[in-house]
C-alpha positions in Angstrom: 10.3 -26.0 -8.7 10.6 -29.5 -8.5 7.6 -31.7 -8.1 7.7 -34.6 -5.7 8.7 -38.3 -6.8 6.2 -40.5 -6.5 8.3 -42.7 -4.1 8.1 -40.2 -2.0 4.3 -39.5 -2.5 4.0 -43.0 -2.0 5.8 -43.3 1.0 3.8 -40.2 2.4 0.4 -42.1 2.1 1.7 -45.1 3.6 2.7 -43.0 6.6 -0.6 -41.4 7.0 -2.8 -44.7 6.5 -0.3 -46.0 9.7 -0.8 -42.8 11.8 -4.7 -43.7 10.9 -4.7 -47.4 11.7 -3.0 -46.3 14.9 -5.1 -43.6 16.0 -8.1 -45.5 15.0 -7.7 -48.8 16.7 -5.9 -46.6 19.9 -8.7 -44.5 20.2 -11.3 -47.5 20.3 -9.5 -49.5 22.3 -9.3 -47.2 25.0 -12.8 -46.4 24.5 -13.9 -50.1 24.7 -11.7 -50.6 27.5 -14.3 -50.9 30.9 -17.1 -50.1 28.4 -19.7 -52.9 30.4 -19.4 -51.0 33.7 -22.1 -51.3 35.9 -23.6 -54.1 34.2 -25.7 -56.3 35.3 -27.0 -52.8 37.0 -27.7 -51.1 33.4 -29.2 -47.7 35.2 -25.7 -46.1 36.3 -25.3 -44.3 33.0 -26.1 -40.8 32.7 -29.1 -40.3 30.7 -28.6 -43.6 29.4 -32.4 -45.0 30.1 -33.9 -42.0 27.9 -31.8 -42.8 25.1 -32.3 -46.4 25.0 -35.9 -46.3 26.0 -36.9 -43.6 23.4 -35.1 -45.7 20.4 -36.6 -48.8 21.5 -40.1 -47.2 21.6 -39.7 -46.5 17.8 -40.3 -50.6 17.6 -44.2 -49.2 18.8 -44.7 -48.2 14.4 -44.4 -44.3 15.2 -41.1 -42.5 14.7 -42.4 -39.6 16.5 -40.5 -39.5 20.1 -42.2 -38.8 23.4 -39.7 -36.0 24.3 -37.9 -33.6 22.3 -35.2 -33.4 25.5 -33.0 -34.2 22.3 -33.2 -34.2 18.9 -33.7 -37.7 17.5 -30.7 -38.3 15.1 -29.1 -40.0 17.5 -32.5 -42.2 18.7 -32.9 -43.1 15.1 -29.4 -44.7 14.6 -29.6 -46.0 17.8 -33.0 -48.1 16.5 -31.6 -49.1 13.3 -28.6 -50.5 15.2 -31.3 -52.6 17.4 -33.3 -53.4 14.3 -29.9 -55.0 13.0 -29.7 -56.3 16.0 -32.9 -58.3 15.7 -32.6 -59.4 12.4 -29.0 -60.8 13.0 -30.7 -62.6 16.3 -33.3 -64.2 13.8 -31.1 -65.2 11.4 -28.8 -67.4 14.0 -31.6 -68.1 16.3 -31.2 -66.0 18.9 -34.6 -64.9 18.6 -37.3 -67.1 17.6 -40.3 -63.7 17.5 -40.4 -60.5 18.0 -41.5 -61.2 21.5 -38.3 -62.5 22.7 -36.3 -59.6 21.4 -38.8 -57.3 23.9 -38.3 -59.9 26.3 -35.0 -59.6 26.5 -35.0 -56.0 26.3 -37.5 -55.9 29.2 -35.7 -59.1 31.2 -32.1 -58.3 30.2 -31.6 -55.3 28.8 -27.6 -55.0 29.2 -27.1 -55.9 25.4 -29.4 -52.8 24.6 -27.3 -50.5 26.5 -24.0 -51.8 25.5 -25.1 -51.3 21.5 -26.0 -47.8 22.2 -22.2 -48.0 24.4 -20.4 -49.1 21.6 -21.9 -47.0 18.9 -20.5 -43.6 21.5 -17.1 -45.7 21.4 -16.8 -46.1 17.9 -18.2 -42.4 17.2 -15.4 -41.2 19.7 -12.6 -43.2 17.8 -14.2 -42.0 14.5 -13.6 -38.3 15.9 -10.2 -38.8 16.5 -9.2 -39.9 13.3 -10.7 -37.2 11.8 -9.3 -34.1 13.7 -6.0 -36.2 12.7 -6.6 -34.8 8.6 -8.5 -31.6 10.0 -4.9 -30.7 11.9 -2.7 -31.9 8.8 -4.5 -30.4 6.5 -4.2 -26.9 8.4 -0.9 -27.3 10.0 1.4 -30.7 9.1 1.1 -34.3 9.5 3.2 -34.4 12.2 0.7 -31.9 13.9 -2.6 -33.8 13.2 -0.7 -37.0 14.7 -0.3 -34.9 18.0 -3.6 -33.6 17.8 -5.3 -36.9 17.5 -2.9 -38.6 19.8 -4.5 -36.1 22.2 -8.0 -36.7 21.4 -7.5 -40.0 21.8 -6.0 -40.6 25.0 -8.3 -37.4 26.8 -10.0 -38.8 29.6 -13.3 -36.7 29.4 -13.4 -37.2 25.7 -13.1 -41.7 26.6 -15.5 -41.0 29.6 -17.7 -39.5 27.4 -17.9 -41.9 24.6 -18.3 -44.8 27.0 -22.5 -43.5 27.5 -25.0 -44.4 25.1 -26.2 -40.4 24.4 -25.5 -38.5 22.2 -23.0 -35.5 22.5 -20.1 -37.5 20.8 -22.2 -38.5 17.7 -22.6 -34.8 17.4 -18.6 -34.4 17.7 -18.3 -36.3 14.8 -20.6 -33.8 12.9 -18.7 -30.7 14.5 -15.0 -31.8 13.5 -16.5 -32.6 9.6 -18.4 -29.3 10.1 -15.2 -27.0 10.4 -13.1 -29.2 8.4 -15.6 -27.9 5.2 -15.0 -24.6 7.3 -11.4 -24.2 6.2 -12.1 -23.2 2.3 -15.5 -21.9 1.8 -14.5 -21.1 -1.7 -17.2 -22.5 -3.3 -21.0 -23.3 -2.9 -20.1 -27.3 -2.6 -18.1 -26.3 0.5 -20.8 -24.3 2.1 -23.4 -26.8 1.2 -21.2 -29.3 3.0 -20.7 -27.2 5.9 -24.6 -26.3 6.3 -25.7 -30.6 6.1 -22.8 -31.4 8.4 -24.0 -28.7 11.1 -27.0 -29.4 10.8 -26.6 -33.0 11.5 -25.1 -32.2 14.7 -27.7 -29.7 15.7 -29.8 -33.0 15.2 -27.5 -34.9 17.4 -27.7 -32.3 20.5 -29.1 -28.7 20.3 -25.9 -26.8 20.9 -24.3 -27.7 18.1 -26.7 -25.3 15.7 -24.0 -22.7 17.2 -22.0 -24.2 14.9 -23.0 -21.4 12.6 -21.9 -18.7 13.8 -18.4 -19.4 13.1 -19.6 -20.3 9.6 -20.4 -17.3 9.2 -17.2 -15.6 10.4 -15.3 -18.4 7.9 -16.9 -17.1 5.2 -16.9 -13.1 5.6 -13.1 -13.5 7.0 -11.3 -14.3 3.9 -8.1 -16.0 3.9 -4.8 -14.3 3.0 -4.6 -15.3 -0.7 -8.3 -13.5 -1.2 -8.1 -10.7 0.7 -8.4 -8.7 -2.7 -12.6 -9.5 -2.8 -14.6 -7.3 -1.5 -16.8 -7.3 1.4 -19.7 -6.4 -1.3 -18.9 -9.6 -3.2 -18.4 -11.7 0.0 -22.3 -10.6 0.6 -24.0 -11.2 -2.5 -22.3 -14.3 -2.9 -24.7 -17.7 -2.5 -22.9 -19.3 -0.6 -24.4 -18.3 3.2 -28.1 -18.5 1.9 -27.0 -22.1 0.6 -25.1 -22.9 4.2 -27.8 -21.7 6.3 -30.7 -23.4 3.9 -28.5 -26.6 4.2 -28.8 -26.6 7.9 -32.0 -26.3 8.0 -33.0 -29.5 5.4 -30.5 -31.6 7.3 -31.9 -30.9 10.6 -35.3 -31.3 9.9 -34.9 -33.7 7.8 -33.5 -35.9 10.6 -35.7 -34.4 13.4 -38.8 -34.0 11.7 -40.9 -33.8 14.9 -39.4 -30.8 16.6 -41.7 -28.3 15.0 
């Protein structure tokens, strides 16, 4: 069997960094597309206050959040992107104290919400690009192109990543959960898949139902290892790793639920 040239492994990469320059800027262009509507009336986004409230009041010293409605992944990114957001208004002047960042935010707060807008935006394009090598990887290049181009360009899916919540942040951490999905062959893959739903469990509850089909990836085998047994698929380490995985990760970026 002949092994392919490297012109043409060459040319193959060059395609696929194309399809994900193209998906990637397409995806956040759409997405940033509109993304200041409402402003100057900043409280027409859905759930938009809590999340932008709740990472601002991290600035307070305490990390602990005054409601669990969500877990606080998202709220903790969200204030390190404002913290940035500080320290590049110091630097160029923007901000002469710490009291005129809290000013602004209490004056003027569309720049708050438009971070927390953009971060969804960028999340959503992020999502895209990777169900592009989730779908190649499982079916064909051609495929994952399709199944990007789709993401991409779905209105719900844009709506969606033009909020500042966190539901598409958690996307991200769904697509890279079930892309580790697709060979649990080892106990690096289901370590991988456990941190990665686990992060979006900390993004938005629902996602921890991420492990149930975890579970059914790694006690359905795949064709080529339909030979091991279901006794073997049982005492292997790889579901007490997954599930212990899930846990660290969630906890370890929502420490406050329990």
């Amino acid at each position: 069997m002949r092994k392919p040239s490297s012109a043409l492994i060459g040319t193959g990469v060059k395609i696929t960094l194309l399809i994900v320059v193209f998906i990637g800027l397409l995806a956040l262009a759409v997405r940033l597309w509109g993304i200041e509507f409402g402003f100057p009336h900043v409280h027409c986004g859905i759930d938009e206050d809590h999340a932008t409230s709740l990472a601002m009041r991290y600035g307070r010293g305490s990390l602990k959040p005054d409601s669990l409605w969500w877990p606080t992944l998202h709220s903790y990114l969200l204030f390190v992107l404002y913290a940035a957001y500080y320290a590049l208004g110091r630097l160029f002047g923007e901000f002469g104290s710490l009291f005129d960042f809290q000013k602004l935010y209490f004056t003027d707060p569309q720049s708050f919400y438009l971070i927390g807008r953009v971060f969804s935006a960028v999340s959503g394009a992020l999502s895209a690009v990777l169900l592009f090598f989730m779908a190649k990887r499982v079916y064909s290049r051609r495929v994952g192109f399709l199944a990007a181009l789709f993401l991409a360009l779905n209105f719900m899916h844009i709506r969606e990543s033009q909020y500042s919540r966190p539901d598409i942040l958690g996307g991200v951490f769904m697509v890279l959960a079930f892309m580790a999905m697709l060979s649990l062959k080892n106990k690096k893959d289901h370590l991988l898949a456990g941190i990665y739903t686990g992060l979006a469990a900390s993004a938005k509850y629902q996602f921890i139902l991420l492990i149930f089909p975890a579970l059914v990836a790694h006690f359905i085998p795949e064709p080529s290892e339909e030979k091991k047994s279901w006794g073997s698929r049982l005492l292997h380490p790889g579901p007490p790793i997954m599930l212990l995985a899930v846990f660290i990760a969630f906890f370890a970026t929502s420490p406050y639920i329990v």
